[in-house]
KOLLO-217125 format. One record per residue (C-alpha): residue number from 0; residue in one letter; x, y, z. Coordinates in Angstrom, 1 decimal. Example, Ala and Ser with C-alpha at 12.3 -4.5 7.8 and 13.67 -1.06 7.14 Angstrom:
+-----+------+--------+--------+--------+
!  nr ! rest !     c1 !     c2 !     c3 !
+-----+------+--------+--------+--------+
!   0 !    a !   12.3 !   -4.5 !    7.8 !
!   1 !    s !   13.7 !   -1.1 !    7.1 !
+-----+------+--------+--------+--------+
% end
This chain:
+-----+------+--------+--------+--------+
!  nr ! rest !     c1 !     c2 !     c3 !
+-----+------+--------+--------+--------+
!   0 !    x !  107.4 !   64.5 !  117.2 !
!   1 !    x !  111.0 !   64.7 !  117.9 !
!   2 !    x !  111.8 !   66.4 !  121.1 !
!   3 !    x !  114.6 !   68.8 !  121.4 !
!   4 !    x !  117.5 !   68.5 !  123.5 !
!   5 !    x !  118.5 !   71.1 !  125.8 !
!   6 !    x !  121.1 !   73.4 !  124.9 !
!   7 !    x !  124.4 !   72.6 !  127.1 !
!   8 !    x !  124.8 !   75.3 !  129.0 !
!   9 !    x !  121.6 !   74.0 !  130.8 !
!  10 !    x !  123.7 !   70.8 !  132.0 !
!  11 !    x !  124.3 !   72.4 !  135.6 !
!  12 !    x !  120.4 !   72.1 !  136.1 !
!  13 !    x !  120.3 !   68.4 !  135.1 !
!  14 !    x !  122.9 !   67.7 !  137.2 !
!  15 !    x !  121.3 !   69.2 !  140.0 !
!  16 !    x !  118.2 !   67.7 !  139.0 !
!  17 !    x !  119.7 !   64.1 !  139.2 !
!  18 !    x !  121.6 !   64.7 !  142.3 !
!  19 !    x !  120.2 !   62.6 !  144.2 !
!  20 !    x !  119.8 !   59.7 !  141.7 !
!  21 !    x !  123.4 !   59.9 !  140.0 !
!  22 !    x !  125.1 !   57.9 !  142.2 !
!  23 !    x !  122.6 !   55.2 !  140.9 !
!  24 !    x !  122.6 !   56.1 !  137.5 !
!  25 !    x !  126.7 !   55.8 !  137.3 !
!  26 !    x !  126.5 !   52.7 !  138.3 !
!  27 !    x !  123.6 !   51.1 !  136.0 !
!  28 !    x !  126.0 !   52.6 !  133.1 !
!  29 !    x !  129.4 !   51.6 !  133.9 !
!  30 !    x !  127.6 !   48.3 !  134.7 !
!  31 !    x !  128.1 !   48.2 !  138.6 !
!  32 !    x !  132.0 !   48.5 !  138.1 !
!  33 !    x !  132.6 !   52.2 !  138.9 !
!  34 !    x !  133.5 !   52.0 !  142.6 !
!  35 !    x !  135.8 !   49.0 !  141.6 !
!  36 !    x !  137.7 !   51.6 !  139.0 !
!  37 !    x !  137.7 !   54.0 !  141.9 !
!  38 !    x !  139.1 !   51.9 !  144.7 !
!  39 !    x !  142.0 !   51.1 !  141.7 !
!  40 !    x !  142.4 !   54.9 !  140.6 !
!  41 !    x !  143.2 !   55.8 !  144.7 !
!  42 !    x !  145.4 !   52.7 !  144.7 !
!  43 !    x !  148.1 !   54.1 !  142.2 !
!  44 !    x !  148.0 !   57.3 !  144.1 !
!  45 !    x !  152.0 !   57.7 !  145.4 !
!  46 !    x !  151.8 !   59.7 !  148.2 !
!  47 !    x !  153.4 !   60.5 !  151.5 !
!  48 !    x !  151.9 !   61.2 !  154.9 !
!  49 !    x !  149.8 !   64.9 !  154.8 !
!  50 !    x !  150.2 !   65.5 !  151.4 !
!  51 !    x !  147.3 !   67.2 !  149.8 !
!  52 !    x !  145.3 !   65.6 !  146.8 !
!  53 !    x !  142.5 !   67.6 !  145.0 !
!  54 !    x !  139.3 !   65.8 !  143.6 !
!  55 !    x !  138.0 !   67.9 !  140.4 !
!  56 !    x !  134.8 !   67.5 !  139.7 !
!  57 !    x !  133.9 !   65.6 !  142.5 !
!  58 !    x !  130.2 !   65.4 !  142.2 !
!  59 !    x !  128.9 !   63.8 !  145.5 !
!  60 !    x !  132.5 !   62.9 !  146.4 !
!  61 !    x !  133.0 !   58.9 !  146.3 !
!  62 !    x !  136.6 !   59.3 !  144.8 !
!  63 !    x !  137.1 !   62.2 !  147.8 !
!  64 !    x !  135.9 !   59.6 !  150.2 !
!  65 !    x !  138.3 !   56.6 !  149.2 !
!  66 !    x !  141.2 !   59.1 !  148.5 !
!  67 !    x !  140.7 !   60.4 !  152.6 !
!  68 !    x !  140.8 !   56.7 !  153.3 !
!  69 !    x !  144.3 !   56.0 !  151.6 !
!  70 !    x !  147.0 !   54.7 !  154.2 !
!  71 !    x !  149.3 !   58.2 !  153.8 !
!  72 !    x !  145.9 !   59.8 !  155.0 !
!  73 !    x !  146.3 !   62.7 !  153.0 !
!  74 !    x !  144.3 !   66.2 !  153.5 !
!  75 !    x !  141.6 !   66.2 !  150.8 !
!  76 !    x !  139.8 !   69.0 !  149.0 !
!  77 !    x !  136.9 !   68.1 !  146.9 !
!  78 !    x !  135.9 !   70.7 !  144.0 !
!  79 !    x !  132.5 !   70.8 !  141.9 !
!  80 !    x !  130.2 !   73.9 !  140.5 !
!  81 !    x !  127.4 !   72.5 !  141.6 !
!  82 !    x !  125.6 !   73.4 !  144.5 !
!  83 !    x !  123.4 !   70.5 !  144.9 !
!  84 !    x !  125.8 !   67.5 !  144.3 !
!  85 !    x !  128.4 !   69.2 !  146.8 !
!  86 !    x !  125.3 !   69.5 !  149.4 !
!  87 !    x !  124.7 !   65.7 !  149.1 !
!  88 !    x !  128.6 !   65.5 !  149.1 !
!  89 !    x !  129.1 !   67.1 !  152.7 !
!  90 !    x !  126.0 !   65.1 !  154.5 !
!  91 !    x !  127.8 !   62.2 !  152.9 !
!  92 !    x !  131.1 !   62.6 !  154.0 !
!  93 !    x !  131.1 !   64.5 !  157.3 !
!  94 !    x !  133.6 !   63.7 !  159.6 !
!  95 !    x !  136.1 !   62.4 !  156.9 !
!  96 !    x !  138.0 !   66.0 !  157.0 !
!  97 !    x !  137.3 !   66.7 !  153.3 !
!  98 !    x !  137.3 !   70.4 !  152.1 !
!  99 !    x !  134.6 !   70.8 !  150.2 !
! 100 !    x !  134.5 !   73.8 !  147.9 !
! 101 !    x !  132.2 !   75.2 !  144.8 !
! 102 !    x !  134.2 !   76.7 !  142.8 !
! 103 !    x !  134.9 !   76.4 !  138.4 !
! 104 !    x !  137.6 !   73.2 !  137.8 !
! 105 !    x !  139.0 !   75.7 !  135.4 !
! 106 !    x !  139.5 !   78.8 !  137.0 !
! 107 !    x !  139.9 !   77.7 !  140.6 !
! 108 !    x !  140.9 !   79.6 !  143.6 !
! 109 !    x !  143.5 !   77.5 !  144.5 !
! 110 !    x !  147.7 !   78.2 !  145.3 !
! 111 !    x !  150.0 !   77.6 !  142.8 !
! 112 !    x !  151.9 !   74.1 !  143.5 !
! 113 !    x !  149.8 !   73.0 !  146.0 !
! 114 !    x !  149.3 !   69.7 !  145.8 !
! 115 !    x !  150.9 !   66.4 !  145.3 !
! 116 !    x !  148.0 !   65.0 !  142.8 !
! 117 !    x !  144.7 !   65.5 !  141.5 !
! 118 !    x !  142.3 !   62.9 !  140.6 !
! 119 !    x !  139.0 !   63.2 !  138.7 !
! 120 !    x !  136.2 !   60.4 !  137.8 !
! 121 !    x !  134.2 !   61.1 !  134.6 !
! 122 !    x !  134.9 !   64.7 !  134.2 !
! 123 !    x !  137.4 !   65.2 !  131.4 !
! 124 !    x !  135.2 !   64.1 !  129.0 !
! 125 !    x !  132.5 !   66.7 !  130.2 !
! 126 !    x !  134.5 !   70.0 !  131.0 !
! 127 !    x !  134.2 !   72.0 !  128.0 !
! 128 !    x !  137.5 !   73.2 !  127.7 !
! 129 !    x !  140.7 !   70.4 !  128.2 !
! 130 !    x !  143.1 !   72.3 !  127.5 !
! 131 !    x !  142.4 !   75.1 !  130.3 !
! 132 !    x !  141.8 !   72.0 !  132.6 !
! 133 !    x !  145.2 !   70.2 !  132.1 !
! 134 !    x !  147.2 !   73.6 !  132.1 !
! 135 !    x !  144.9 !   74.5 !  135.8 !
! 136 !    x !  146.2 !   71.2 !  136.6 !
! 137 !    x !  149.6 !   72.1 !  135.7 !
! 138 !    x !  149.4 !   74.9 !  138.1 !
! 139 !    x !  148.2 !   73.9 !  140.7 !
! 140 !    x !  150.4 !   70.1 !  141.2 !
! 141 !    x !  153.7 !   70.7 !  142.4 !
! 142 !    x !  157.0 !   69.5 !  140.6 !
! 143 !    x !  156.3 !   65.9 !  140.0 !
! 144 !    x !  152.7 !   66.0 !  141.2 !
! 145 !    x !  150.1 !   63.4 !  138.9 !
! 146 !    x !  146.8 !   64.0 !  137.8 !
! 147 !    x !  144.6 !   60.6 !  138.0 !
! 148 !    x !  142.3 !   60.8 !  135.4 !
! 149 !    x !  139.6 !   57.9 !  135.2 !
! 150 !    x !  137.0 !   58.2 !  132.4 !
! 151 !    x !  134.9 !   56.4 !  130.3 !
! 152 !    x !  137.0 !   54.5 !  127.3 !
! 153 !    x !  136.1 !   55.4 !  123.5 !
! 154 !    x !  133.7 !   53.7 !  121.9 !
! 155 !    x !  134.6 !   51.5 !  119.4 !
! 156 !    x !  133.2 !   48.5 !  117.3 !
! 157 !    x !  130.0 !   47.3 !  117.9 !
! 158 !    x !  129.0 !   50.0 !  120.9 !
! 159 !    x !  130.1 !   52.9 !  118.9 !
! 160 !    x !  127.5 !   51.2 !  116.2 !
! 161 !    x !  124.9 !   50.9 !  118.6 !
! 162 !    x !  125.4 !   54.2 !  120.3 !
! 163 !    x !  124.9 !   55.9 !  116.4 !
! 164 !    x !  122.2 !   53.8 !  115.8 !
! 165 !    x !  119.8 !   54.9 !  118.9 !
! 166 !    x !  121.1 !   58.4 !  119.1 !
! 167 !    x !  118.4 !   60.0 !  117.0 !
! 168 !    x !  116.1 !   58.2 !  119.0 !
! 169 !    x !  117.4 !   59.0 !  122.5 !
! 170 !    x !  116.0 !   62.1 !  123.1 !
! 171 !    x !  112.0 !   60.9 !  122.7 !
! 172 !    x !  112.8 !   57.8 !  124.6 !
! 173 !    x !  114.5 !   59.4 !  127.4 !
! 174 !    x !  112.1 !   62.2 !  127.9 !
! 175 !    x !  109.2 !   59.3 !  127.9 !
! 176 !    x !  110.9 !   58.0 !  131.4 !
! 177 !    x !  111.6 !   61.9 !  132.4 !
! 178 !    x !  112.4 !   64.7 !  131.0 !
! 179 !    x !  115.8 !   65.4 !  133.4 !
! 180 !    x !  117.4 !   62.4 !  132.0 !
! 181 !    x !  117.7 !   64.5 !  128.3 !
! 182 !    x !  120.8 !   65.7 !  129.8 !
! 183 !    x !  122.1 !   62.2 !  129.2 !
! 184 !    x !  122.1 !   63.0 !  125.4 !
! 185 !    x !  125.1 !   65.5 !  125.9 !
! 186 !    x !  126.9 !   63.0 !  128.1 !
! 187 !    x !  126.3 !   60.2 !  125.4 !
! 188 !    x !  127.3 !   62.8 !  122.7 !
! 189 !    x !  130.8 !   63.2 !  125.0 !
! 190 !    x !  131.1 !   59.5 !  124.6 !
! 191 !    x !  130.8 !   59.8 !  120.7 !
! 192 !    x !  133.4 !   62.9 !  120.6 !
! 193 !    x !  135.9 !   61.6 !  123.0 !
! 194 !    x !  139.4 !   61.2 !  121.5 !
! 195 !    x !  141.4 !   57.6 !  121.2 !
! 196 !    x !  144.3 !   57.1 !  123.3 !
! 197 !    x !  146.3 !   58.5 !  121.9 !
! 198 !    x !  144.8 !   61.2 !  120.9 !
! 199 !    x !  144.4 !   62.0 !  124.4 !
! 200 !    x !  148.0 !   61.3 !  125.3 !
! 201 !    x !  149.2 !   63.7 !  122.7 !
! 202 !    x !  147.0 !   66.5 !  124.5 !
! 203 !    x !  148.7 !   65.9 !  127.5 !
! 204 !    x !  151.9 !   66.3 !  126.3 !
! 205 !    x !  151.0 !   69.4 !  124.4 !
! 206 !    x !  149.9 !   70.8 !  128.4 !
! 207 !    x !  153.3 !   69.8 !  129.7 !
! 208 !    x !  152.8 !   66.3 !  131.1 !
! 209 !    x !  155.3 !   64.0 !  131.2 !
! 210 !    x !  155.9 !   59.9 !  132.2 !
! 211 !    x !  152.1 !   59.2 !  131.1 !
! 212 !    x !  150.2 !   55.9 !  131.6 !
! 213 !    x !  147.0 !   54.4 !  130.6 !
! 214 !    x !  145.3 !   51.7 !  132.2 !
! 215 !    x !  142.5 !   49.5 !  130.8 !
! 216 !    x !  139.8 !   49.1 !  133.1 !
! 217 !    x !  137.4 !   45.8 !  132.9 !
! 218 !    x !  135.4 !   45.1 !  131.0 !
! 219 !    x !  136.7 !   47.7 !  128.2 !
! 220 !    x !  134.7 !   50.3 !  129.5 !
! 221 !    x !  137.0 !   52.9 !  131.1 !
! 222 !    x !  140.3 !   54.1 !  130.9 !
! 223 !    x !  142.5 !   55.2 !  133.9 !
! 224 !    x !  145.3 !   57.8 !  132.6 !
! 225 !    x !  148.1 !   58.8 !  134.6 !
! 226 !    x !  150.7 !   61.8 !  134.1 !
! 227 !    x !  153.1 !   64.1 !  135.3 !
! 228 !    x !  154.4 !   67.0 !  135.5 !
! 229 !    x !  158.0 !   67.6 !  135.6 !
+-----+------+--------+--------+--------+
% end
């Protein structure tokens, strides 16, 4: 019996489901290196002393965290839809000064030319809609503000092989450990459909980013893409 996957506009639930395990989860499949690519992301941020950053799609808020941390100590505000990873998010983080706020990373309800960058860790891939993010983003940076984009790299060779191979088996396999993992399929199937380089690159220029960079992340398994706008 093959067992269906759930439709994606029932991802919110999963996520809420695996709240409290996705910390865990990330780092079993970026293979205990996704803090490291964090730590790096906040690293290239270029900021001055009180400037603002938004964190899109912050989940529980470990790239909000290091970003509060960064020498400039800059005033952070930490965006997700979801309920239940912003909850863990706040008992987290309390004390750090982070604005946490529920809200849609497409239509927030933030000012126009706000802030001096925006970062995001394994979102881009997952909002449904990149070209509404990247013109939000637009928006809301001010005048040679950079989004900080860190994300999963495209599969090629031999994982992109494997990943084909066991996707029509995922589903039965995942819902034998538990049933809330099934949203993994849709985040698996993002993998699949993600765009090369420069692909990607060519969107962003398209939104009106300039002055773009991409950084490999070790071992091959994440990219961290950098851009401007003018």
């Amino acid at each position: 019996m093959i067992c269906a996957i759930p439709p994606r506009q029932e991802l919110p639930r999963f996520f809420s489901h695996l709240a409290p395990d996705y910390e865990w989860h990330t780092r079993l499949l970026t293979l205990f290196s996704d803090q490291r690519w964090r730590r790096f992301t906040v690293s290239c941020l270029r900021l001055t002393p009180g400037e603002e950053v938004l964190d899109l799609a912050t989940g529980t808020g470990q790239m909000a965290a290091l970003v509060a941390a960064h020498p400039a100590r800059p005033q952070v505000v930490a965006l997700d839809n979801n309920p239940d990873m912003l909850k863990l998010a706040r008992g987290k983080h309390q004390g750090t000064g982070i604005e946490f706020i529920e809200a849609d990373a497409l239509n927030t309800p933030l000012a126009d030319n706000r802030f001096a960058a925006i970062t995001m860790g394994f979102g881009l891939r997952i909002l449904p809609d990149r070209p509404a993010l990247l013109n939000e983003c637009r928006r809301l940076l001010k005048p040679g503000g950079r989004i900080y984009f860190l994300e999963t790299a495209p599969l090629r060779g031999w994982r992109r092989r494997l990943l084909l191979y066991l996707r029509p088996c995922l589903p039965n396999m995942l819902n034998l450990l538990d049933r809330r993992l099934l949203g993994y399929c849709h985040l698996l199937d993002s993998m699949l459909d993600f765009p090369s380089l420069a692909q990607l690159q060519e969107q962003f220029v398209r939104q009106g980013f300039a002055g773009l960079r991409s950084h490999s992340m070790r071992p091959n398994l994440a990219h961290l893409h950098i851009a401007e706008k003018p």
